[in-house]
N, C-alpha and C positions, 0 to 999 in steps of 0.2 A: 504494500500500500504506500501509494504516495503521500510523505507529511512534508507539509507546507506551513511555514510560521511567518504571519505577519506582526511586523513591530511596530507599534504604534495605534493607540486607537483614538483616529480622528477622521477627518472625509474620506481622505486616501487610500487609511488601513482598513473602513469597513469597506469601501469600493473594492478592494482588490481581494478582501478575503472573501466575498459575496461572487464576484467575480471567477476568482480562482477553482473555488468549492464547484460554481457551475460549468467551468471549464472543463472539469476535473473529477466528474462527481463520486469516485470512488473513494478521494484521498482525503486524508485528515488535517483538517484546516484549524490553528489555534493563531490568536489575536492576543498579541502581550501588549498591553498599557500601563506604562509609568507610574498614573497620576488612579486615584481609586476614582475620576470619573474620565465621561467618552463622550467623542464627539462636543467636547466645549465648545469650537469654534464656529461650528453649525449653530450651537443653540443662540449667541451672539448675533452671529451673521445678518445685517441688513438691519438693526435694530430688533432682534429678536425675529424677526421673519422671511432670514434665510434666504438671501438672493443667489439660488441652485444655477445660474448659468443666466446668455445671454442670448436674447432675440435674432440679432445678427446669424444668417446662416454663411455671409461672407467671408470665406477664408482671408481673404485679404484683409479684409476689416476686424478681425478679428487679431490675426498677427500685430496687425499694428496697436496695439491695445499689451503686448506686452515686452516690455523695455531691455530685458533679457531673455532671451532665448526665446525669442517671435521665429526664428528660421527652424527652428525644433518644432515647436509646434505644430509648422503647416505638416508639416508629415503626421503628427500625432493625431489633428482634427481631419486628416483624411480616412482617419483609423475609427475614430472617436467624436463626431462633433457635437455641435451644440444641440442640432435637432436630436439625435443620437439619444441624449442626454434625457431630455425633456420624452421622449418616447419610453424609454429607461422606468422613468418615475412615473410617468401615467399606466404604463401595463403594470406597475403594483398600485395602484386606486392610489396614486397622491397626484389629484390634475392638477396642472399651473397656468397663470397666466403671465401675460407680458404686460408691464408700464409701457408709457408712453417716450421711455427715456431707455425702453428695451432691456431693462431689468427684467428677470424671470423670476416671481415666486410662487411658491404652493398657494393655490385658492385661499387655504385657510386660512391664509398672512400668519401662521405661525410654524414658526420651525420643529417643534414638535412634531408634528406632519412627518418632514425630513427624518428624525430622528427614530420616531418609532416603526417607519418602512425600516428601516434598516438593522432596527432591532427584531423585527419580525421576519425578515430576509436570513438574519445568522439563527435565527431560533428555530426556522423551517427546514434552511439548511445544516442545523446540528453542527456550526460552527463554536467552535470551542473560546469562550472570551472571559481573561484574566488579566484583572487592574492591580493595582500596585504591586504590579511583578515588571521588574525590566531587566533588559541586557547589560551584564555589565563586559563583559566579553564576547570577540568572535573568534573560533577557531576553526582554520579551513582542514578536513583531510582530503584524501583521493574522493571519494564518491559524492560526502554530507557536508553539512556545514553544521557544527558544534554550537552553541548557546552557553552560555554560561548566566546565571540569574543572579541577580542581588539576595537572594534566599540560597542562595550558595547550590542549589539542585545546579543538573547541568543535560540537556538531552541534544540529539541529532535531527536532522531535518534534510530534507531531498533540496528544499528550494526554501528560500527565504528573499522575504519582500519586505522593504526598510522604508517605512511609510511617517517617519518618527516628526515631522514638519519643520520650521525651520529653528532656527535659535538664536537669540539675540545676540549672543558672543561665540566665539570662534571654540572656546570649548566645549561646546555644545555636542559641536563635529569630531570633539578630537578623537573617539573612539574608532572613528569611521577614520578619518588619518592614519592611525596606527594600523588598518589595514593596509595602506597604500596608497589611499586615495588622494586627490589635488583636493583644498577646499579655498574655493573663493571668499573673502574672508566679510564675512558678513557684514551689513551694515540696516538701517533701519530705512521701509521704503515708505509710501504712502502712508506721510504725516500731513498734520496743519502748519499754521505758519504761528508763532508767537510775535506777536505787536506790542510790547509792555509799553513801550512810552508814546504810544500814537493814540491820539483822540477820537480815532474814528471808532476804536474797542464801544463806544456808546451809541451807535448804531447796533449794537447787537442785534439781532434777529434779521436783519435786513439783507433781502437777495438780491443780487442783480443778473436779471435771464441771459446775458450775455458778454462776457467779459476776453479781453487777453491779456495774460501774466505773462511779464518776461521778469528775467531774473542779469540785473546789472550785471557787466565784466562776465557774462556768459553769450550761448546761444540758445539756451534753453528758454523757451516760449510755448507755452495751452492755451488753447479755449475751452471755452464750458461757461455756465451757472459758476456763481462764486457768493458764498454765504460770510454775513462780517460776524464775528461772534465776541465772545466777552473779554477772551484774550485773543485775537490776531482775526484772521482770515481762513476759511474753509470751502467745502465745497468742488464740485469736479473740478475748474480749472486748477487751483493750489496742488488739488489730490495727484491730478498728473504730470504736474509742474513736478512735485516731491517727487514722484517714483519715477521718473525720465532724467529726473537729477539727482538720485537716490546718492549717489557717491560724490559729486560733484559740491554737495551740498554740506556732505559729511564735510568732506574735508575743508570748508568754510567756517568747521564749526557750528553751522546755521547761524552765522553770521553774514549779511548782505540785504541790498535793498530790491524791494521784489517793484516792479515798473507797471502799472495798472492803468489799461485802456479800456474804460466802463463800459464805452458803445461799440466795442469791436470792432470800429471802422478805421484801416487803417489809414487812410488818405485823408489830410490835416482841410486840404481845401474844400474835402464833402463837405466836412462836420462844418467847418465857417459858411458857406454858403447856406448853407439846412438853419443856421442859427441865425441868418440874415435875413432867409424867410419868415422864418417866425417874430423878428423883430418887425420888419414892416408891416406884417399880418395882427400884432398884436402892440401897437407902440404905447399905447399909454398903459397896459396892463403891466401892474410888478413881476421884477424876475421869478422870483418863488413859486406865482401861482401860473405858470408856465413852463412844464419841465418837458423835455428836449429828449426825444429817443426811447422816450419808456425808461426815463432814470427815477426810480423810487424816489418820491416826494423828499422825506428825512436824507436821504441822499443826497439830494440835487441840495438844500439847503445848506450842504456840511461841505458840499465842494464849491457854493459860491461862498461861500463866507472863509473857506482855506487860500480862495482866489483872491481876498479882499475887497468883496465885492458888496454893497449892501442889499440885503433881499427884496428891498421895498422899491427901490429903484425903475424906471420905466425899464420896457425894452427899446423903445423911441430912443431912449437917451442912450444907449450904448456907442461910443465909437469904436474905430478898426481895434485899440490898445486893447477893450475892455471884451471884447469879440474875441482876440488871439489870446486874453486871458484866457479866457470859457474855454476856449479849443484846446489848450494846454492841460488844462486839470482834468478837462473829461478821457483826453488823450494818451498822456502822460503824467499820471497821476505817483510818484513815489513815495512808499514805506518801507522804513525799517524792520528787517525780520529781527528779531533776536530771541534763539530759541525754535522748540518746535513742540509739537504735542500729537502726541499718539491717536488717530482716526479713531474715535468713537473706543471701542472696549475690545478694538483688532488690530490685530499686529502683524503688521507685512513685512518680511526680510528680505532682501537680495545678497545674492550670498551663496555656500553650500555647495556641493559635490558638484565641481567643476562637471560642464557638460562634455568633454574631452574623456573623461572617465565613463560615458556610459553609451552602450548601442540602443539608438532610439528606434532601433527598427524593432528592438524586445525591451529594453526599459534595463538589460543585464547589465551588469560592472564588468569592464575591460578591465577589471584587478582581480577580481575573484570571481569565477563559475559559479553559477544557482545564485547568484546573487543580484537582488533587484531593485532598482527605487522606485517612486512613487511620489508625488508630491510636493510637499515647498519645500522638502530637505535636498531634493535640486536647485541647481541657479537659476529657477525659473522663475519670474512674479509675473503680476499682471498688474492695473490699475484697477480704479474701483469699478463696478458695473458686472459682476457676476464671471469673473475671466481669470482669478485665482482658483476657483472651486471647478472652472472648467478644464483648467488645467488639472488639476485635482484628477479629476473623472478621465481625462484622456489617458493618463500618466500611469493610474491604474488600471483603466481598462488594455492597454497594451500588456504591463505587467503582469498580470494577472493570465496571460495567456502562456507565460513560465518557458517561450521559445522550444513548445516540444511540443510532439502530439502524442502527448499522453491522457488525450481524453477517456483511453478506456481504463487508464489505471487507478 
C-alpha cells in the first residue's frame, strides 16, 4: 500500500491530501499539522468569507496578478485553473459566486462552507488528520522518505507533500535547507502603507474608485480603488503596489514617499481643461460644492485646502496659478510612508523554496525523490483578489498526482 504524508494543515495540505487519497485511492493518506488547529487561513480569508479563487478565466490575466513566479503558473493553471476550481467546490454542494470586482466566494459568505467540505472530503475519504504533531526531521533512504516527529515517534512514507505555507523569517525554511534546498529569503508581501505624520489619516473611511500609486526613486506604479484608513493608506492599488514591491520596499525599510494620482488621469492638460469647464459652467458657485471626477466630497475638501486654497471661493474666480494648483494635488499628490501594516489578519510572504529546486511539471524536488511542495512554502505569491489560494489549489492539484501512475495502488 501506498502511504502518503502530507505536512501541513492549511489550503494546500487539505487540497492535496483530498486530492492524492483520490488519485490514489488505495493508499494511506495522513495530514500532520503543527498548530492543534487547521485551515486558519481559510477561516480569515476575505474577512471571514473566504475568497476561494478568481472570476478571471484568462491565463494571461491571471499570470499577471502574481509578482513571482507568474511564468510557473501558466503551466500550472493549464493543469488546474480557476474555473477548475470553482467546478471542484460546486460538485461537493458549496456553490459560489463572483463580485463585481471578480472575487469568488461561497454563497454562504462564510468560510465555514470552505472549511467543512473539506472536513467532510478527508472524513469520507478516511484520510488520516493529526494536529500538534510536526516534522522535526527529514531522512531520505533508497525507496521512502523517513519523518521524524516532535513526539520523538519516527515512520516511512512512499511520497510526501510539504504543504507547510510560508514563514515570516528564513528559519522557518531552515529544515527544508538542510535538505538541500535554495530558499529565497523571505520577506513580507501584500501590506498597507503606515502614514503616522500625515493628516489625511482623518479621512479614514474614505474610498476613492480610482487611483495610481507610484512609489518615489522607483518604477513601481498600480491602479485600483485605494481606501485612506486610520493609520496610512489601503486598498487594491497600495495592496499591489506592496506585493510588486514586496523586496524593493523591504529594503527601504518602508521608508519612502508613495506619489498619489486620485483621478487616474495621467495627462496634466485633461485634468486642467475638464477643470476649466467646470469653472465657466459653474462661476459663481464655491469650490467645495463642486467636486471634479467623482472625488469624495471630505476628499476634495482636504486636497483644496492642502493646495491653499479656500473652499468658499468662486470657481469664476480661479486663475491659470490657482487651476495648475488643483491639477497638481489631484495629480501628484505626495505622502510619507513610514512603516507598514499587515492586510487585514493575513499574511503574505514572498520568499521560500527557490522555484529552481522544483519540476513544475509534478510539483517534485530536484533535491530529493517523492518529495513535493505545494503552496506558499514556494516562491510563489499573488496579490489580493482570490490568486494566492488559487495558487494554492493548482500547486496541489498537480502535486497530489505524486508523478506516477499509481492509481491502482
Amino acid at each position: 500500500m501506498l502511504k502518503i504524508a502530507i505536512i501541513g494543515g492549511g489550503a494546500a495540505g487539505f487540497f492535496s491530501a483530498i486530492n492524492a487519497k483520490e488519485n490514489h485511492p488505495k493508499s494511506e493518506v495522513c495530514i500532520f499539522e503543527k498548530s492543534n488547529k487547521t485551515l486558519s487561513k481559510v477561516k480569515i480569508s476575505g474577512g471571514g468569507r473566504c475568497n476561494v479563487t478568481n472570476g478571471s478565466s484568462s491565463i494571461k490575466e491571471l499570470m499577471a496578478a502574481y509578482p513571482r513566479g507568474s511564468k510557473k503558473m501558466k503551466g500550472l493553471l493549464k493543469t488546474f485553473n480557476t474555473n477548475d476550481t470553482q467546478e471542484w467546490f460546486e460538485k461537493r454542494n458549496v456553490p459560489l459566486y463572483t463580485q463585481e470586482d471578480n472575487r469568488v466566494f461561497p454563497e454562504s459568505n462564510n468560510s465555514e462552507s470552505i472549511i467543512n467540505c473539506f472536513m467532510s472530503e478527508i472524513s469520507r475519504l478516511k484520510i488520516e488528520l493529526h494536529t500538534s504533531k510536526w516534522v522535526t526531521d527529514i531522512q531520505k533512504s533508497e525507496k521512502s522518505i523517513q519523518l521524524i516527529f516532535s513526539d520523538g515517534e519516527c515512520d516511512y512514507f512512499d511520497k510526501v507533500i510539504i504543504a507547510t505555507g510560508g514563514s515570516p523569517k528564513r528559519k522557518g525554511f531552515e529544515w527544508l535547507e538542510k535538505l538541500g534546498h535554495n530558499i529565497v529569503e523571505p520577506v513580507p508581501s501584500l501590506f498597507t502603507f503606515n502614514m503616522p505624520e500625515e493628516k489625511i489619516t482623518e479621512l479614514m473611511g474614505v474610498a476613492a474608485s480610482s487611483v495610481t500609486v507610484k512609489i518615489q526613486g522607483s518604477k513601481l506604479k498600480a491602479e485600483g480603488p485605494l481606501m485612506i484608513t486610520h493609520w496610512g493608506m489601503s486598498g487594491p492599488a497600495v495592496l499591489k503596489t506592496s506585493a510588486f514591491g514586496a523586496r524593493e520596499l523591504y529594503e527601504k525599510n518602508y521608508q519612502f514617499n508613495a506619489q498619489i494620482n486620485w483621478v487616474n488621469i495621467q495627462n496634466h492638460e485633461t485634468i486642467f481643461n475638464e477643470l476649466q469647464k467646470i469653472g465657466k459652467a459653474n462661476p459663481k458657485k464655491p469650490l467645495m460644492k463642486i467636486k471634479p471626477f467623482g472625488i469624495p466630497s471630505r476628499l476634495w475638501n482636504y486636497l483644496l485646502e492642502k493646495a491653499g486654497l479656500d473652499l468658499n471661493k468662486a470657481w469664476g474666480e480661479l486663475g491659470r496659478k490657482s487651476f495648475n494648483r488643483i491639477v497638481t494635488i489631484i495629480s501628484n499628490d505626495v505622502y510619507h510612508v513610514n512603516g507598514k501594516t499587515t492586510f487585514k489578519e493575513e499574511f503574505v510572504t514572498c520568499g521560500g523554496i527557490s522555484l529552481d529546486d522544483i519540476d513544475f511539471n509534478t510539483m517534485e524536488s530536484k533535491v530529493i525523490p517523492n518529495l513535493y511542495f505545494a503552496g506558499e512554502v514556494i516562491d510563489i505569491d499573488g496579490i489580493t483578489g482570490g490568486y494566492n489560494f488559487q495558487a494554492a489549489w493548482s500547486t496541489a492539484f498537480v502535486a497530489s498526482k505524486l508523478n506516477s501512475n499509481l492509481s491502482n495502488q
